[in-house]
N, C-alpha and C positions, 0 to 999 in steps of 0.2 A: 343828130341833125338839127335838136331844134337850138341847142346851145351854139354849136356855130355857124347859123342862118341858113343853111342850105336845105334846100326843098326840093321835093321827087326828079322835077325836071333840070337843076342844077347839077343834083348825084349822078342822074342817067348820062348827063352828057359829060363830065369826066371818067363815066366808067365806060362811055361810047356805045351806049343800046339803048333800048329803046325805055321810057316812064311805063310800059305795062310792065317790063322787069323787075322793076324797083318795085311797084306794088306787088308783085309775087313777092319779093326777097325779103320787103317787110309785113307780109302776111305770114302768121304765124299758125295758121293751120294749112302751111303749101310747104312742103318738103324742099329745103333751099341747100345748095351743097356749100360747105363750107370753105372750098376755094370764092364762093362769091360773095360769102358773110366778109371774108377777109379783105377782098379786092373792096368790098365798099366802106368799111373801113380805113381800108389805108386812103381811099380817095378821100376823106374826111379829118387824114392827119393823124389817125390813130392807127393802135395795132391789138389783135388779140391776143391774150397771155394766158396761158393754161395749164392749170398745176395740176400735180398729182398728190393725194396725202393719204395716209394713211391713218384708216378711223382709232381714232381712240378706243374705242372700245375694241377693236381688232383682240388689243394685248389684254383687256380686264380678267377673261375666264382663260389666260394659257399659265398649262402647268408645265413646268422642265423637272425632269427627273434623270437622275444617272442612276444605271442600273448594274449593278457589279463594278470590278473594276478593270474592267476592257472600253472602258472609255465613249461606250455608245449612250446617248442620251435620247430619253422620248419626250416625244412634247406630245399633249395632250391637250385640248381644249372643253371646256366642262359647257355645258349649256342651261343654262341655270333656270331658262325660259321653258323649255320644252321639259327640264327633269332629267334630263341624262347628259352622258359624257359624249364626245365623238371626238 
């Protein structure tokens, strides 16, 4: 907001409610649903983008083993923190 000038009662009124809204939406101990994080975003020319990754360390402790030769494989993950395997 403050990068491109707009202020509580500019935001309120492209998003068509009221400035005690806006002060919920950007208080951050008031539970805000994220259909409204979005809508005041987009009124501001932006958009939110949300990834997903997977942690790196997911794969550090996994072991693959094949076990005879029937073709089934186990995976195993070793816990190197706690001392054991799960």
């Amino acid at each position: 907001m403050r990068t491109a000038g707009v202020r509580k009662a500019e935001l309120a009124r492209r998003l068509g409610c009221q400035k005690s809204q806006i002060d919920r939406l950007l208080d951050f101990k008031n539970s805000t649903r994220m259909e409204h994080i979005e809508a005041a975003f987009r009124a501001l020319g932006k958009r939110i983008v949300t990834e997903v990754q997977t942690r790196p360390e997911f794969f550090a402790n996994l072991h693959i083993s094949r076990e005879g030769s029937g073709g089934a494989f186990t995976v195993r993950r070793e816990n190197f923190e706690a001392g054991r395997a799960s």
